[in-house]
N, C-alpha and C positions, 0 to 999 in steps of 0.2 A: 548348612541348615537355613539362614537365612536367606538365599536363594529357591532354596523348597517352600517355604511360606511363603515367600512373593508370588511365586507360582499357583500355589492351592489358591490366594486369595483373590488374582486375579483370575484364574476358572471360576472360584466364586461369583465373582462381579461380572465378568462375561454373560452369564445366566443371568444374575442381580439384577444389571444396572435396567433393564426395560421396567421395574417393575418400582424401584428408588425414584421419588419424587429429585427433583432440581432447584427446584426455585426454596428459596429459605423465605419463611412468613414476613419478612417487611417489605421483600421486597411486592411480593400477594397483595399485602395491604395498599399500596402505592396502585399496583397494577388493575386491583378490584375498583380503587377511589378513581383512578385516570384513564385508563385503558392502558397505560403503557408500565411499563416497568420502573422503580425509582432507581435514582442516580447515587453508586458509590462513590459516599463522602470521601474523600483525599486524605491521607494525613491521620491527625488523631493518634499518635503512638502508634499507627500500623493497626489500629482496630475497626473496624469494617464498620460502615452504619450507613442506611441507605436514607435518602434527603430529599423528598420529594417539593421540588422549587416552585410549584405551581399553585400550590397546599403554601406552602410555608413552615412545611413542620419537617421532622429530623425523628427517625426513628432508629435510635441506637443503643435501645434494652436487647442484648443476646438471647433473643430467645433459643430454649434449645429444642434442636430438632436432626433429622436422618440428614437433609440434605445438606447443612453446613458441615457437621461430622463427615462426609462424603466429600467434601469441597477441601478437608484439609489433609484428607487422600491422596491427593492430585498427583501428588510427587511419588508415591508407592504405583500407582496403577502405571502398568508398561502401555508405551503409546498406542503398540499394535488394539490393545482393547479396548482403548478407548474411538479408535478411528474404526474397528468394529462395528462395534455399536452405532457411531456416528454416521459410518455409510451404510447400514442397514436402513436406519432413519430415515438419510437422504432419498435412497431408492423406493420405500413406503409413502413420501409424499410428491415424488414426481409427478411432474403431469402428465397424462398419457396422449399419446400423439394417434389418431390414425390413421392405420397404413394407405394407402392408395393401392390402386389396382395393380401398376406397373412398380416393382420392387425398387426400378432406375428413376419414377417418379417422385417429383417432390410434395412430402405431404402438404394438405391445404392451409393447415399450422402453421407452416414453416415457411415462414413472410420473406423476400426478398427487399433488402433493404441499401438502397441506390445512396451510395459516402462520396463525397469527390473529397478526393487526396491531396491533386492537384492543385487546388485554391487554397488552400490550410493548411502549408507546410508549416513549420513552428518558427522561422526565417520570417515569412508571410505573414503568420501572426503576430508577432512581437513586434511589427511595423504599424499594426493598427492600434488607433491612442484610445477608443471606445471599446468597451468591456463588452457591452449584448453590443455592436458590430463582431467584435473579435468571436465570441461564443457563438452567434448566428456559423461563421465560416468554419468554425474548428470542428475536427472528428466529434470530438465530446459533444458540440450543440447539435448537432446533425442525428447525431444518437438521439441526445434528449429530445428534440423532437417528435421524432418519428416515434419513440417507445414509452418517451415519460408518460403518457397517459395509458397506459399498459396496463391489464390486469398484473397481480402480483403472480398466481399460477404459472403466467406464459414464460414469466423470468424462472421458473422452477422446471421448463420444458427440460427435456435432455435427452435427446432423438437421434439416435446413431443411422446414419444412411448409409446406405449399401455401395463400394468403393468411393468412400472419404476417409481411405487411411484410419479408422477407430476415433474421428473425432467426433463428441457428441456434441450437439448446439439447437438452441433456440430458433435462432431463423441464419437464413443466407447471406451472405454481402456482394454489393456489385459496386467496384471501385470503377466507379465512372474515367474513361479515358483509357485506361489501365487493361490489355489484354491477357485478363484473367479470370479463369473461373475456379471458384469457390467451393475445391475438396476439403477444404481443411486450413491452409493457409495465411487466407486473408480474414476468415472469423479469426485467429488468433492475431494475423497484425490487427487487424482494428481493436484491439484489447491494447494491444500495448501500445499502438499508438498512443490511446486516449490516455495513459500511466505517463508517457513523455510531457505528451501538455500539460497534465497538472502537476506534475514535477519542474515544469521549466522555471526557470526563476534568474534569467540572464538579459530581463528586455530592459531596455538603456531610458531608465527616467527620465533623463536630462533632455532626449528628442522628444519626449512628449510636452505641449504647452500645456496642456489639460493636466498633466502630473505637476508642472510646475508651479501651476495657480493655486495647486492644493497647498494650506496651509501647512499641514505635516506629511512628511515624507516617510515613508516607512516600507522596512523587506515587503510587504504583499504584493506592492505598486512594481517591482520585479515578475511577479510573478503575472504568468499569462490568466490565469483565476487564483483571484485569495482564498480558495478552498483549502489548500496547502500551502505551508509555508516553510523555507528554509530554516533547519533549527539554527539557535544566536550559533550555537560551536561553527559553524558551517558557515554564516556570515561573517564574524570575528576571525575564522582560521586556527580557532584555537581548540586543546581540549580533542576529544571524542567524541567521534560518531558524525563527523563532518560530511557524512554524505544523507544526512539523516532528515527530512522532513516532521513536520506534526502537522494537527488539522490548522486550520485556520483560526484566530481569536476574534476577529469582529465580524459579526454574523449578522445577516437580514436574512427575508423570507427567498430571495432567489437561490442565494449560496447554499441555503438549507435546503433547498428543493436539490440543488446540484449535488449535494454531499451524499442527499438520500439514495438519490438516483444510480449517484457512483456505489454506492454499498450494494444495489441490487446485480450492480454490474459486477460488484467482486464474488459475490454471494452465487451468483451464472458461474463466474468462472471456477470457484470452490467446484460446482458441482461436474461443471465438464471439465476436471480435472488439470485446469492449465492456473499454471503458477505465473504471476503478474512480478515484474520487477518495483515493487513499490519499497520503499527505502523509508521506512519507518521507524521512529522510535521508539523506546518503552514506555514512553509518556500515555499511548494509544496502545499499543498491545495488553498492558495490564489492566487498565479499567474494562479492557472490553471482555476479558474473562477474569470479571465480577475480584480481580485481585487490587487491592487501594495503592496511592503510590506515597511516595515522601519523598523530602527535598534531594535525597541521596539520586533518585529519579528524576529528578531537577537537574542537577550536578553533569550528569549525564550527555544532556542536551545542551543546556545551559552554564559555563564552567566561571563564565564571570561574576553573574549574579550569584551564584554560589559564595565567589571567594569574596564578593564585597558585604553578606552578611556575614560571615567567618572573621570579617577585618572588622568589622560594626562591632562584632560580640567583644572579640579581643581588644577594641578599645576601651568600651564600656565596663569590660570586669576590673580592666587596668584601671582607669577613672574612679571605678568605685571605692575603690582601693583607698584613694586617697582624698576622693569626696566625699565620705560615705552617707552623708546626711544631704546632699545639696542634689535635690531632683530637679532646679532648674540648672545647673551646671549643663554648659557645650564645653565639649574637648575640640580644641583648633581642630583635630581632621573630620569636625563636622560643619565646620562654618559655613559650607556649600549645600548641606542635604539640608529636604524637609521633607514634608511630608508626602511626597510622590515617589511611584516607582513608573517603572515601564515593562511591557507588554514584550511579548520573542518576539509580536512585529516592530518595534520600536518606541509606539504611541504610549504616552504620558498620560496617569491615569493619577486622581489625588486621592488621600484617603483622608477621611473625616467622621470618625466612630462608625468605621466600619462601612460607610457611605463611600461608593469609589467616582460618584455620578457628581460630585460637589466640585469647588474650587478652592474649599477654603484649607487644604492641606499641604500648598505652597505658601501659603502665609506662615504656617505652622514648622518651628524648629525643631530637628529631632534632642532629644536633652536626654539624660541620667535614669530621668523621669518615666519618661515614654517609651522609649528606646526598643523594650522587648515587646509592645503595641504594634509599633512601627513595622519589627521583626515578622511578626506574625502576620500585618498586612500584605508584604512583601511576596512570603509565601505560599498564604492561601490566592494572592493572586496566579502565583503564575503554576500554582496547583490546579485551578481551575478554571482556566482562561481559554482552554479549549472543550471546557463541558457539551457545551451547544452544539461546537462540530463533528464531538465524538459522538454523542447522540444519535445524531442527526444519519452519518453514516453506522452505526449498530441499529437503528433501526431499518435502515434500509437493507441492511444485512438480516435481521429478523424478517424482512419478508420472503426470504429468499431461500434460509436458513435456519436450523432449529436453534433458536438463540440459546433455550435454557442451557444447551448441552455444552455451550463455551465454558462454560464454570469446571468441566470436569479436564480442561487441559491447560499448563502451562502457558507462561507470553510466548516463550520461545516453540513449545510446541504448536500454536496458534500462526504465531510466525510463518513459521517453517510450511505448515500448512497451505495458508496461500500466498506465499511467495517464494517456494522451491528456498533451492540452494543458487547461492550468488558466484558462487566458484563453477568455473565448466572442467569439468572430469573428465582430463583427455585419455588419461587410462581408463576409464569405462567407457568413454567412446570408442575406444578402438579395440576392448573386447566383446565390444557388441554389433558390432562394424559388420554389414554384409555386403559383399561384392559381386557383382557383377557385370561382365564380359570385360572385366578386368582382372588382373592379376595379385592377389593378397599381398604376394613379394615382389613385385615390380618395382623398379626404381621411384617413380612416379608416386606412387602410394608412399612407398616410406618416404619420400620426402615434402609429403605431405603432414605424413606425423610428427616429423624432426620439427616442420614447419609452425604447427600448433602448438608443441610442444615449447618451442620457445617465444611464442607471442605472449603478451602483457593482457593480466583477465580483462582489459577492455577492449582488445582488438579478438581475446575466446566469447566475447559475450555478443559481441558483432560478429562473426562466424557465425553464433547457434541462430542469432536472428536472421542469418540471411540463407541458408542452410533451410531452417523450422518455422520460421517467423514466433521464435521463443528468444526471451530476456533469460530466462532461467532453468535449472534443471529440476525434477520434481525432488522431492529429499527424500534419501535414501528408505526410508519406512515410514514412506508418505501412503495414501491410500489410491494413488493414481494406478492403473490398473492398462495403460495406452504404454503400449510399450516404447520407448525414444531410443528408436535404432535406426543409424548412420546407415545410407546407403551409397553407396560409390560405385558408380560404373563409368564403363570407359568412354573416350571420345575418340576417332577417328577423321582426322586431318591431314590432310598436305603438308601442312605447317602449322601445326600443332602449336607454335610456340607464338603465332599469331592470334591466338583466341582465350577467351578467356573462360573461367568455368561456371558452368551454368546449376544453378539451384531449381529444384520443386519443392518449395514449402511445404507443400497438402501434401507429401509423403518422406520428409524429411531425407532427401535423395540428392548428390551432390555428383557432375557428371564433367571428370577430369580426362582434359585432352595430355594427350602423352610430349610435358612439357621434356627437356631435352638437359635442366637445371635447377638444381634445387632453389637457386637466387631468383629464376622465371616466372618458377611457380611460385614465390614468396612475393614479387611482384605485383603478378598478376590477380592471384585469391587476396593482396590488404588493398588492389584496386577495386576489385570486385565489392569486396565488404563494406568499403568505406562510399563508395558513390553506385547505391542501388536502392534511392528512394521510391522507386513506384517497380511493382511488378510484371514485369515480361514486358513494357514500356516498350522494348525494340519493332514488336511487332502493332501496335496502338496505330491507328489512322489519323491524320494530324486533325481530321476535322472531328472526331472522334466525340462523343458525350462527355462534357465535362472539361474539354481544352476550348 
């Protein structure tokens, strides 16, 4: 029964939802006073209120209305309908491209945009001690260049060309040096490149003099840009979700420009359907579909500052216990705290009635007194410490994307969305597997499968990228619509067990010489995988553009 009602009411909503407003009235209010949208308040017992920071004001009367009733749907409505609707949307405000005369021609739209690889491997970069030096040479600044002054339309391009394997795109790429051209490919390596850079968070501060003359030291100065930032679980080793980034906490006008940028790049990729390996927390997936977070969401990321408000509380109930009147009472396991906390990048921040920009809350002892003050500072910080960044990329993804319509789906289904599945499905790779002028049963193939089969998902996720130039697979009742089917065909050599196997990215096709040993072939595909930075590199001219 309850499965029949789900069904009638999402046929319902199917028809519905075009004609159901989105946006609920504060957040109207913000958007009519500013031009943008206001920012969901954090916290709060879990009760939504939206806060427009630029105002000064906080609007958190429930008004009632269809779209919030509809916003606490979210979890009734099956995803297929919602991602319906969603790429209905999507395809009504593309931008139209026109065609050229010759079908094999490229439209006038569709910009060819010269990357050198070459200079800006992430090895390269993490050796330079200047931030715009580093971002002049790196994929990502190369992009922003050449696009950040871009109409917003052009990023909503999505232009399928005639033999590029079904992949839709904006414009071209020409990896300087690099002989290759651009079926499909290398627009999606240059996507994921740029997800590696700003994920990187391995360059060695202590070689840099310019990091070390910094007063404070902290995770971002790891990082090749502070747009992202390793979450604490991930620095510390501790806890969950250790492979998990968040946006950035100290923001200026460049970062913000780069954060926006990057949103219009992910909000591209939403639309031609390629899932990015970004490694993100819930800290960022819930506020961005309008859902608020709390410290349990904290806990998450963060599993120390967690347990030292936990230890705070448990002191203090205990104390009271037997203080019960003395609000300047310290318990010895505070004789070292006052009134400061720190930020997931590190930095030291003091509170002083709610003022975080003072000094004067390391003079101030935490007591009996204050304690649940102190608490709530702590909190609301590192509840809100990446406001600016999350912004900053959800508006960039509003220009690209129908923003109101994130509110009708889950974090994880948001997720999931544009970041595929993190796991590579070797059994639906290889019932989807087509072959050619090879053999399905041949020794060779199956020990290829055997071969996948038992590799570690870091060396399945190096396969898909060398294979597809894909980090991920799209998720199973995702709205991708490009089919991701394994091609193998044979190779014919002399000596077969001398060569290695050769990938076409732009048509996700994998071309195995008839190795003579399953140990050969296992070999030669984790040499292949592991050292294939630039592509078709073999045949490149040394004097070549870009070397």
């Amino acid at each position: 029964v309850r499965a029949s009602v789900l069904r009638v009411v999402n046929n319902f909503m199917h028809i519905a939802l075009p004609y159901v407003p989105l946006v609920i009235p504060e957040e109207r209010v913000c958007y009519d006073y500013n031009g943008s949208f206001g920012e969901v308040a954090y916290g709060g017992n879990g009760e939504e209120a939206v806060v427009d920071y630029r105002s000064n004001f906080t609007l958190s009367f429930p008004m009632p209305c269809l779209a919030r009733q509809l916003r606490s749907l979210r979890e009734i409505l099956f995803t297929d309908t919602k991602l319906s609707y969603f790429s209905g949307v999507l395809d009504a405000t593309t931008t139209s491209t026109m065609l050229p005369e010759d079908e094999y021609e490229d439209p006038r739209e569709i910009k060819a945009i010269k990357i050198n690889r070459v200079k800006s491997t992430i090895d390269h970069l993490a050796m330079v001690p200047n931030m715009s030096q580093r971002l002049k040479l790196s994929v990502f600044g190369q992009l922003h260049k050449v696009c950040g002054g871009w109409p917003n339309s052009s990023f909503r391009r999505s232009f399928l060309m005639k033999g590029h394997g079904g992949q839709r795109r904006a414009f071209k790429v020409v990896f300087q040096g690099e002989g290759v051209n651009d079926y499909g490919g290398p627009y999606r390596e240059l996507l994921e490149q740029i997800v590696d850079e700003l994920q990187y968070d391995q360059v060695d501060a202590s070689a840099n003099a310019q990091m070390q003359r910094s007063r404070e030291v902290n995770t971002s100065q790891k990082c090749l840009f502070p747009i992202f930032l390793p979450c604490p679980n991930r620095v510390a080793g501790v806890g969950y979700n250790q492979d998990k980034f968040i946006p950035g906490v100290a923001s200026s006008p460049l970062t913000q420009d780069m954060m926006n940028f990057f949103g219009k790049l992910v909000g591209m990729a939403v639309r031609h359907q390629l899932t990015l390996g970004l490694n993100l927390g819930g800290t960022f997936w819930r506020p961005l579909v309008r859902l608020p977070i709390g410290i349990v969401d904290v806990e998450s990321i963060d599993l120390l500052t967690v347990n030292n408000l936990k230890s705070l509380e448990s002191v203090a109930i205990a104390s009271e216990k037997v203080h019960p009147d003395d609000n300047e009472y310290i318990p010895p396991e505070w004789n070292d705290l006052n009134f400061t906390g720190h930020r997931a990048d590190g930095s030291q921040v003091s509170f002083c009635n709610g003022d975080t920009r003072t000094s004067k809350g390391e003079n101030t002892p935490i007591t009996l007194g204050n304690w649940r003050e102190y608490k709530r500072y702590v909190e609301r910080l590192r509840l809100r410490e990446s406001s600016i960044m999350t912004k900053a990329i959800r508006d960039g993804l509003g220009c690209v994307l129908p923003l109101e319509l994130f509110s009708l789906f889950s974090e994880n289904e948001m997720e999931k969305m544009v970041t595929g599945t993190a796991k590579v499905d070797i059994t639906k790779l290889r019932e989807t597997a087509e072959y050619e002028d090879i053999d399905a049963s041949s020794p060779v193939v199956s020990y290829l499968w055997e071969v996948l089969e038992e590799m570690d998902d870091e060396d399945r996720t190096l396969f898909l990228r060398f294979v597809c130039a894909r980090s991920r697979m799209p998720a199973a009742n995702g709205a991708s619509s490009q089919p991701v089917v394994l091609k193998l065909q044979g190779a014919h050599h002399d000596q077969p067990d001398s060569y290695l196997p050769h990938a076409q990215t732009c048509f996700f096709s994998l071309t195995l010489p008839k190795y003579s040993s399953k140990d050969i072939l296992r070999e030669k595909l984790q040499y292949a995988i592991r050292n294939s930075p630039n592509m078709d590199a073999d045949v490149r001219l040394h004097n070549a553009e870009g070397w």
